[in-house]
C-alpha positions as a Markdown table, in Angstrom:
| # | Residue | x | y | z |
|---|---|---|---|---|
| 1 | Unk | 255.2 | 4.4 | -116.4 |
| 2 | Unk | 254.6 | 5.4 | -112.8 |
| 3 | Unk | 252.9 | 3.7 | -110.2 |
| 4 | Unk | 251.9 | 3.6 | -106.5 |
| 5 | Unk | 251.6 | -0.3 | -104.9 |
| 6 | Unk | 247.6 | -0.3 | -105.9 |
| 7 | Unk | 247.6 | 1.1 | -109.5 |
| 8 | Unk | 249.1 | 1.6 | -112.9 |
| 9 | Unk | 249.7 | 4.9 | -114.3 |
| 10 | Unk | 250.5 | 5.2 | -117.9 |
| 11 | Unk | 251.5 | 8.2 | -119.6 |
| 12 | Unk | 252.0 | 8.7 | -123.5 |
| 13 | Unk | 251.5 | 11.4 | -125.7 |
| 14 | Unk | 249.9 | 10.7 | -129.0 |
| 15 | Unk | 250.6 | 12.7 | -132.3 |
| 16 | Unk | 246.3 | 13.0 | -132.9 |
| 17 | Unk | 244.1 | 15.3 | -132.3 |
| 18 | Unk | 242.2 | 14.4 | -128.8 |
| 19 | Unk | 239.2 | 14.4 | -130.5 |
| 20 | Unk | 240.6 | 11.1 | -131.8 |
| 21 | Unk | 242.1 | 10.1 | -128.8 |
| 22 | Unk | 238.8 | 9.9 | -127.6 |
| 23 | Unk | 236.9 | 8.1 | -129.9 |
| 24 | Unk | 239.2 | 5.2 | -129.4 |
| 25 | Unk | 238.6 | 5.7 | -125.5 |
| 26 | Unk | 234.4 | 6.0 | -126.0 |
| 27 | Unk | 233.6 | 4.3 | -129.0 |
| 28 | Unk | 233.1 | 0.6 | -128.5 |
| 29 | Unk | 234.0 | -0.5 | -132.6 |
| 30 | Unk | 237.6 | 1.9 | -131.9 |
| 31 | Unk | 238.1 | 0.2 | -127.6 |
| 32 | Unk | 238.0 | -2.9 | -129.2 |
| 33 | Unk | 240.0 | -2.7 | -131.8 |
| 34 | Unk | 243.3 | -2.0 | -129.5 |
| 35 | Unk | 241.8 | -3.3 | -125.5 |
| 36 | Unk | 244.1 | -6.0 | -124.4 |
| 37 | Unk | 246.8 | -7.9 | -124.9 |
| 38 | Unk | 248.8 | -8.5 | -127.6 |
| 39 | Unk | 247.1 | -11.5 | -129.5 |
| 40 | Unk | 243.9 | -10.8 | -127.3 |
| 41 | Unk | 240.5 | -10.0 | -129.6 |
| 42 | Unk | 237.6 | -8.0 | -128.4 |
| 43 | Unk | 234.2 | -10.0 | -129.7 |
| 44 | Unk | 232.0 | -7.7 | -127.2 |
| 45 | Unk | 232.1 | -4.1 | -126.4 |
| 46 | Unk | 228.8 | -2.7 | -125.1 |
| 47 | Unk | 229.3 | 0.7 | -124.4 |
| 48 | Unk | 226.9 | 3.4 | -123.1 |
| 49 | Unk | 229.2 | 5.6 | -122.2 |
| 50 | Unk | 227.2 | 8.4 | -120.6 |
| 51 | Unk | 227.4 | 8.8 | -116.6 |
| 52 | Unk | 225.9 | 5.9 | -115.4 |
| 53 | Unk | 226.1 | 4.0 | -118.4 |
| 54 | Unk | 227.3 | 0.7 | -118.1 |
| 55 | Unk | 229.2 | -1.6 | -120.3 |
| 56 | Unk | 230.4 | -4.9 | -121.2 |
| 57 | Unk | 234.1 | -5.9 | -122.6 |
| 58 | Unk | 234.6 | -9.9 | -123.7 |
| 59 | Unk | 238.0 | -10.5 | -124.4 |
| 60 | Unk | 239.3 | -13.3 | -126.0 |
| 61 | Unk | 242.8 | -15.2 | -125.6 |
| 62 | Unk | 244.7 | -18.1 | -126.6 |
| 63 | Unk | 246.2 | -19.5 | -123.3 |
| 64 | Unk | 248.7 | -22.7 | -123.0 |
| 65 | Unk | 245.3 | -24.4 | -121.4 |
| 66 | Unk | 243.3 | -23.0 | -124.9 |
| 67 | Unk | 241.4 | -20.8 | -125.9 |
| 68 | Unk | 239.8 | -18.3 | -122.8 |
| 69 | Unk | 237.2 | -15.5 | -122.6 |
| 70 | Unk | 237.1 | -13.0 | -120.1 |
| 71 | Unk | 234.4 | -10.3 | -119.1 |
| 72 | Unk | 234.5 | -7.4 | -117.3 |
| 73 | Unk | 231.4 | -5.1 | -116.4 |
| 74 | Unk | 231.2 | -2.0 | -115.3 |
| 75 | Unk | 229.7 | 1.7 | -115.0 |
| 76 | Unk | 230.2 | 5.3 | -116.3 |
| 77 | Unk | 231.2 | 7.8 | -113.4 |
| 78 | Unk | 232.4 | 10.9 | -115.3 |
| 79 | Unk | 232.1 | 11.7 | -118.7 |
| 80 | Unk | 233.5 | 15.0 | -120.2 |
| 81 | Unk | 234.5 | 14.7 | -123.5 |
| 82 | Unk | 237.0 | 15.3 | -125.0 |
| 83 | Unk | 239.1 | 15.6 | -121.6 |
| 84 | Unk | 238.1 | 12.7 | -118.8 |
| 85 | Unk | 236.8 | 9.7 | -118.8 |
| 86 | Unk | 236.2 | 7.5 | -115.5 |
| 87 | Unk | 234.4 | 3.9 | -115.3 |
| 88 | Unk | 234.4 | 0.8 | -112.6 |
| 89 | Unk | 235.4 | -2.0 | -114.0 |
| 90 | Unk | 235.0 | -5.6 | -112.5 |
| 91 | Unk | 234.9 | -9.7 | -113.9 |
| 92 | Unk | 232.1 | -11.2 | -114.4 |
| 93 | Unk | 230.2 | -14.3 | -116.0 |
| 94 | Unk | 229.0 | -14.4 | -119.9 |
| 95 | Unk | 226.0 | -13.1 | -119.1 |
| 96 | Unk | 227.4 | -9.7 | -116.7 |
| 97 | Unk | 226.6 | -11.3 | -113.4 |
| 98 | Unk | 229.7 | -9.4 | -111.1 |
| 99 | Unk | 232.0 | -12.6 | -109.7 |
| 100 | Unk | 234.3 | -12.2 | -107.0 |
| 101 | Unk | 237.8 | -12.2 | -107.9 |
| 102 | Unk | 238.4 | -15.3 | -105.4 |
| 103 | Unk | 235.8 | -16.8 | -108.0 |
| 104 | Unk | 238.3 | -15.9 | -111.0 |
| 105 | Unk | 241.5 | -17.4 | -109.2 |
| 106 | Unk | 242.9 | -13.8 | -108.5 |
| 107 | Unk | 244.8 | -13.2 | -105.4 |
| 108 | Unk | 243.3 | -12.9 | -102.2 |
| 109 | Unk | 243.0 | -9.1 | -101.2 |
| 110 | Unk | 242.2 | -8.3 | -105.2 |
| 111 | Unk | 239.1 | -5.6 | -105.0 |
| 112 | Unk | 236.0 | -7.0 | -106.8 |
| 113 | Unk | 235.6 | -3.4 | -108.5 |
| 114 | Unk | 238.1 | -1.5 | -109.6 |
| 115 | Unk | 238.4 | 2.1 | -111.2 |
| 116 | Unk | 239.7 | 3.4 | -114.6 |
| 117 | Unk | 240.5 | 7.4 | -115.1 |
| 118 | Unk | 241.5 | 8.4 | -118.4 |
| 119 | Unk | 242.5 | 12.2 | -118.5 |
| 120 | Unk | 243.6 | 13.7 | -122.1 |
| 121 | Unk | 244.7 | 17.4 | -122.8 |
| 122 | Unk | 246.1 | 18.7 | -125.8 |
| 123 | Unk | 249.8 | 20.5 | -125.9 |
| 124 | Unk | 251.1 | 21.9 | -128.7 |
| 125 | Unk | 249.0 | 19.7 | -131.2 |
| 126 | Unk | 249.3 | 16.4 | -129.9 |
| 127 | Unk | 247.5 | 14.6 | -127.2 |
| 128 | Unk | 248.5 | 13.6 | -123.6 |
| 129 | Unk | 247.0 | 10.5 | -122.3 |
| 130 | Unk | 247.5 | 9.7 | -118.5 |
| 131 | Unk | 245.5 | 6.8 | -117.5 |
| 132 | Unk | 244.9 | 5.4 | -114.2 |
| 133 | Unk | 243.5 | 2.0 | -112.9 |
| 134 | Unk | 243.7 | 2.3 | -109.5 |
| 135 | Unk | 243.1 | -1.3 | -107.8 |
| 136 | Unk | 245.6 | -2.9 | -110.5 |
| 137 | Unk | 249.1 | -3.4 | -109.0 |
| 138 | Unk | 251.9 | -2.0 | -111.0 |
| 139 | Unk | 253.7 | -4.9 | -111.1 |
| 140 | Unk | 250.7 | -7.3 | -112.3 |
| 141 | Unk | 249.9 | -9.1 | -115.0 |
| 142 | Unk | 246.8 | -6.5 | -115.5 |
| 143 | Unk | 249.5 | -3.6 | -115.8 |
| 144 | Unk | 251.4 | -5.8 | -117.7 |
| 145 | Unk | 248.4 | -6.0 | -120.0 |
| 146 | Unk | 247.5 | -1.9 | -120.3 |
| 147 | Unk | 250.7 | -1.4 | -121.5 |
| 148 | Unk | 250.5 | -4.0 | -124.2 |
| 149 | Unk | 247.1 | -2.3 | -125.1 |
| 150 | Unk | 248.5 | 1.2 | -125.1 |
| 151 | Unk | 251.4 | 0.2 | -127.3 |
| 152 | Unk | 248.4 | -1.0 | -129.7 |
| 153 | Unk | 246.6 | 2.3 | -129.1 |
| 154 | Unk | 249.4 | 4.0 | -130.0 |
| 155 | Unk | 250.0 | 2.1 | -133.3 |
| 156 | Unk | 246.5 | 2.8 | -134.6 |
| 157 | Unk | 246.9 | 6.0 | -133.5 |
| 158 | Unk | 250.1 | 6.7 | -135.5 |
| 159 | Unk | 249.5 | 4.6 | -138.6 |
């Protein structure tokens, strides 16, 4: 993993076809069944992913405090499949409504939208994933987070 102060860059190659890759990137039954966490479900992935598309990701946790749900809204800016994928992403209410991330208890200074770039390429019959949220500090829960959901990715990916 490599990172600047305001984003997490993952890189992993996957022995899959990209096509594959993909699917699990634009296909909300595949995002959900590896987005988050470890231990964190997915009970809502609504995902028009076509440039300005939007979606919706719910995601589910058992906290120390209980059970929590989180949602996060956002919008298709680039879609070229097989090879890049690039979408806002920001909190929000049950129902979509955008909160701020003072609202959410994030730190002060946390952007209310943030940006995901996903860029696969095939080389030598695997697929190389880099994936960049730029707006998520390396050394954040959040980053903390993509690389639990990458390593989750990965195991679908390779089973």
């Amino acid at each position: 993993m490599t990172s600047t102060d305001n984003a997490v860059t993952i890189e992993r190659t996957f022995s899959a076809p990209i096509d594959k890759v993909w699917s699990m990137w634009a296909e909300s039954e595949h995002f959900a069944s590896w987005y988050g966490p470890q231990g964190a479900t997915i009970p809502v992935a609504e995902m028009d992913v076509r440039e300005g598309g939007t979606r919706k990701i719910g995601m589910q946790m058992q906290t120390p405090q209980g059970e929590m749900t989180m949602f996060f809204v956002g919008e298709y800016l680039a879609v070229e499949p097989p090879h890049r994928l690039v979408y806002t992403e920001a909190m929000a209410d049950a129902d979509g409504n955008v909160m701020s991330p003072e609202q959410m208890g994030m730190p002060e200074g946390h952007p209310e939208t943030t940006e995901i770039t996903v860029i696969l390429a095939e080389v030598d019959g695997a697929t190389q994933m880099t994936m960049t949220h730029a707006g998520v500090p390396a050394d954040s829960p959040g980053a903390m987070g993509w690389n639990m959901a990458i390593d989750k990715l990965t195991a679908l990916l390779e089973s």
